[in-house]
N, C-alpha and C positions, 0 to 999 in steps of 0.2 A: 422513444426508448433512449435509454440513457447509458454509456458505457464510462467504468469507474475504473482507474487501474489504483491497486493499493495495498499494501503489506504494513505488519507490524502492529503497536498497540495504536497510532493517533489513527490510521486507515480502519482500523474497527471501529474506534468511535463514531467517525466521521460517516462510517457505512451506517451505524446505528439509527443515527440522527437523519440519513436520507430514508431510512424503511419507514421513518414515521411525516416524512416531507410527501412520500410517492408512493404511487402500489410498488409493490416489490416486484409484480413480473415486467413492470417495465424495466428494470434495471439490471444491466449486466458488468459483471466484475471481473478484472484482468488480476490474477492476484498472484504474489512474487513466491516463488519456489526455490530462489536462492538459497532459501535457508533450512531446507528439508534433511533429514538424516536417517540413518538407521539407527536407532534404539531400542536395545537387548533384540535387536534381531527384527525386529518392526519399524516399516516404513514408516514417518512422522513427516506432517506437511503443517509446522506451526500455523504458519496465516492462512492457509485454507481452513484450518480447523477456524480459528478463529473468528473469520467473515461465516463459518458453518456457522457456529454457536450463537454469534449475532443475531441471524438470521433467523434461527430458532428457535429463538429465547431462554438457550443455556447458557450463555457466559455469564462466566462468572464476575461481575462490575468492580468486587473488593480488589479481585488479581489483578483485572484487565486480560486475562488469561485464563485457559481449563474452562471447565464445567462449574457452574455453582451447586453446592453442595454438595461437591465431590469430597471420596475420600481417599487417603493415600495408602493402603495396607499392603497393595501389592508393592507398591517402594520402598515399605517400609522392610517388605519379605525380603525383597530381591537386595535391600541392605544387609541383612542379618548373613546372606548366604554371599557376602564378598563382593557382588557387582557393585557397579558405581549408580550413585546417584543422586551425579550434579544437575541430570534436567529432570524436572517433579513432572512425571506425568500422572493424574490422578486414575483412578480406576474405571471410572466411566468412561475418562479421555481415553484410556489403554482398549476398550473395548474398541471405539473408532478406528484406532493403529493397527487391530487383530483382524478388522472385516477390509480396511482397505489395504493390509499387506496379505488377504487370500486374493481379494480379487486380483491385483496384479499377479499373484503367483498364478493364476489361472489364465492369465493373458490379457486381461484386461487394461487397456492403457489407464494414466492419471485421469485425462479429463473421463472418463468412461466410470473409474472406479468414484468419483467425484461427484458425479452427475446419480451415481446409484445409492451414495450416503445420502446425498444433498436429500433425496427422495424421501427414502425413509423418515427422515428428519422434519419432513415437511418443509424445506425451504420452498421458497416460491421466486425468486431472483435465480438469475441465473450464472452460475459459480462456475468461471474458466483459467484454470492452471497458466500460467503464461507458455508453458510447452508442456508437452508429453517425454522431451529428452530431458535426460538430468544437467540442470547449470547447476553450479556451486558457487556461493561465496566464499570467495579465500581472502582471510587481512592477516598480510602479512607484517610481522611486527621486528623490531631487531634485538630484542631479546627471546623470544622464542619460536623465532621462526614464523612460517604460516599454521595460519588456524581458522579453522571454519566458522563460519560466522557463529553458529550457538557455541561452539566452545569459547571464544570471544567474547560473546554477549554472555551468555549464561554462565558456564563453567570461569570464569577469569573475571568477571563482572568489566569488563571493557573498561581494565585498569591499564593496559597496555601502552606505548605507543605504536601509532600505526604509521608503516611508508608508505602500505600502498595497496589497492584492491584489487583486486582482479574474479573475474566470475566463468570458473575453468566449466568448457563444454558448451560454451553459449554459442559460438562463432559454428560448429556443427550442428547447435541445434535449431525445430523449426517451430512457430507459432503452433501452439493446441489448436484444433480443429474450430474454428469459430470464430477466432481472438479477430483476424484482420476484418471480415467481415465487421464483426463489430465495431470495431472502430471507426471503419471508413462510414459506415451507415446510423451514426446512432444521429438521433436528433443531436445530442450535447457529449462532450466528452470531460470525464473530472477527473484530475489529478490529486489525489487523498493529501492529507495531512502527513505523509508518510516521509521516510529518512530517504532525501533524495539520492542515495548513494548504496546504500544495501538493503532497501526495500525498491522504489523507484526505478533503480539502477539496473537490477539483472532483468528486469522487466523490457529495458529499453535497448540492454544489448541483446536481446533475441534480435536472429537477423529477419528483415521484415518490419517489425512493431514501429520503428523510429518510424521509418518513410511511410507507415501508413498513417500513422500521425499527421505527415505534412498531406497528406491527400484525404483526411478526413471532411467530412462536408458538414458536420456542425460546427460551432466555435470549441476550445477548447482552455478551460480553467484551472489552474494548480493552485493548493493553498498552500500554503508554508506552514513547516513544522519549525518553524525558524521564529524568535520574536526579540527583541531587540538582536541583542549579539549572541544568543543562549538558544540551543534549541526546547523544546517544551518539556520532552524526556528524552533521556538514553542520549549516546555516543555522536549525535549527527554532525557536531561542530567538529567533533577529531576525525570523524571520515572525510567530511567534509575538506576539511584543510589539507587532509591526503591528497585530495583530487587538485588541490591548487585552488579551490573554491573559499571563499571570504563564509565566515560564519554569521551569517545576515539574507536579509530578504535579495540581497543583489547576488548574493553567489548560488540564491534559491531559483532566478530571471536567469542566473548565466544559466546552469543546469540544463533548465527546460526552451533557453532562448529560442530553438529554430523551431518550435511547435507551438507553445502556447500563446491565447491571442490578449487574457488577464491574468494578473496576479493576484490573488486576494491575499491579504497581510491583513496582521491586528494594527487594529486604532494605536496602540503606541508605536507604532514604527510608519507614524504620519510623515514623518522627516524625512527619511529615506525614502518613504514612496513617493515623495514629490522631487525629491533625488533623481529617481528612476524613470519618472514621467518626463521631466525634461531631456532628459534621453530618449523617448519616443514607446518607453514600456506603459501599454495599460493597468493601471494598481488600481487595486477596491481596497480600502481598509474599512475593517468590520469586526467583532468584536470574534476569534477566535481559538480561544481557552472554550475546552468543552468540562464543565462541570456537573454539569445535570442535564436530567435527558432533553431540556428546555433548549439548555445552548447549543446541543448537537443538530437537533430538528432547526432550530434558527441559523445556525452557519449554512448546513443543508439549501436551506432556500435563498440566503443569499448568495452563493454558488449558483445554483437552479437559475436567478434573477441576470448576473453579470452573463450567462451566454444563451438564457433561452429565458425570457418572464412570460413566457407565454406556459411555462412550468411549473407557474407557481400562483397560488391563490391572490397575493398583492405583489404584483411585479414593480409597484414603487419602491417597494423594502430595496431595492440595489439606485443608492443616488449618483453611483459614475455614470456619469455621460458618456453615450456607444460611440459619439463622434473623437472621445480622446482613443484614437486610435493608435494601432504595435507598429514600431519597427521589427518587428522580430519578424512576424509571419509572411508568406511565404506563398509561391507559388502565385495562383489566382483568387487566393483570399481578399475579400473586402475585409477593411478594419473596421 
């Protein structure tokens, strides 16, 4: 078994391209709920929809987002009669939002109302909220203040500048029921392609998740959504640089430094990873730009290859040598 933690558009891809590397029930996903909201009155969990859809073969590939071959008539209603609508949720996606804000209305927790979509949906992976309490991402900016991450991202297209983030309700809240477990026990643990800072991030401040990282008993691999100085999409270099983190695969190594035991980076940031390595960080550079469902499944295994090739049908596909070992890690970890 294999446990993934991942939010946002590069962590769907990257989930895509592992459903077609592995059966799907070996794999379980830690997925960020930072960015969850109420919309016209209904609960909305973006990246669990997301990794849902993935999974089930409704995303939409054009968006990276929604349902494919949705349509939008109730936003378009809910426009005519004055409400707002800066986040497009499509009509099939709104059906999603209407069954999992009854279950909660009825008592049922996230991972619980989660585990009863996933079902219907036929996923076969097993899809864990990072908690059951509400975190929130807040980026606070100094011209308007703080704002939620999808007002941020969506509604203001992350035109802002940012000082600084903060993820209100995590320090009270606890791991979804499963989450450490999994992690401590999976054969492999992967870190997504994801924005280390507002996908990543509210994942890592739940209390618990960090330290179970360090006491996890497979290897564990993060990939960078970082490639040269640029991230791949969206805002992660200006979160980034809030956090005092460099926009590059080395502020990608600080981030996750006390946990992970590789890096994997793309082949053009060979320079840097050899930067990094003489510092004692293990780097894989490999080719990862996901364009077709080809390079998603190939980064997939080579991932699968740097911390477990016993995962994957040609374990030669990963040419880092196991003996360039981390200073990062930690505990009783071998390198």
């Amino acid at each position: 078994m294999i446990c993934v933690l991942t939010g946002g558009t590069g962590g769907a891809k990257f989930v895509d391209g592992l459903r077609q590397a592995m059966p799907a029930e070996e794999i379980t996903l830690i997925v960020n709920t930072g960015d969850d909201l109420l919309w016209w009155g209904l609960y909305v969990s973006p990246d669990i929809d997301s990794i849902t859809y993935v999974l089930s073969g409704m995303l939409s590939r054009e968006r990276g987002w929604g349902v494919k071959g949705d349509t939008f008539l109730c936003l378009q209603a809910m426009g005519q009669l004055g409400e707002p609508t800066w986040f497009h949720t499509g009509d099939r996606d709104l059906a999603v939002h209407i069954l999992r804000s009854r279950l909660l209305a009825e008592g049922k927790t996230l991972s619980e109302a989660t585990s009863i979509i996933c079902n219907k949906l036929g996923v076969k992976a097993r899809i864990l909220p990072m908690s059951d309490q509400r975190v929130e991402t807040r980026v606070n900016t100094p011209n308007v203040g703080e704002l939620s991450f999808e007002e941020y991202f969506v509604q203001r297209w992350y035109q802002d500048p940012v000082e600084s983030v903060r993820f209100a309700g995590a320090s009270d809240a606890e791991p979804a029921p499963g989450v450490i477990e999994a992690i401590t026990s999976a054969d492999a643990v992967l870190i997504a392609p994801s924005n280390p800072v507002t996908s990543i991030g509210p994942i890592l401040a739940v209390p618990g998740i960090r330290d179970a990282l360090l006491r996890a008993r497979g290897k564990i691999a993060a990939v960078s959504p970082i490639v040269g100085n640029a991230p791949v999409a969206g805002p992660a270099g200006i979160l980034m640089a809030a956090q005092g983190w460099p926009c590059s695969i080395a502020g990608v190594a600080q981030a996750y430094e006390d946990f992970i035991d590789v890096l994997i980076c793309d082949t053009r940031d060979a320079r840097p990873a050899e930067a990094l390595r003489k510092n004692g960080v293990r780097v894989h550079c490999t080719q990862t730009i996901m364009r077709s469902a080809e390079d998603k499944a190939a980064l997939a295994r080579e991932a699968f290859a740097c911390v477990s090739p016993t995962l994957v049908a040609n374990p030669d596909s990963a040419d880092e040598p196991a003996a360039q070992g981390s200073a990062f890690r930690r505990l009783d970890r071998e390198p």
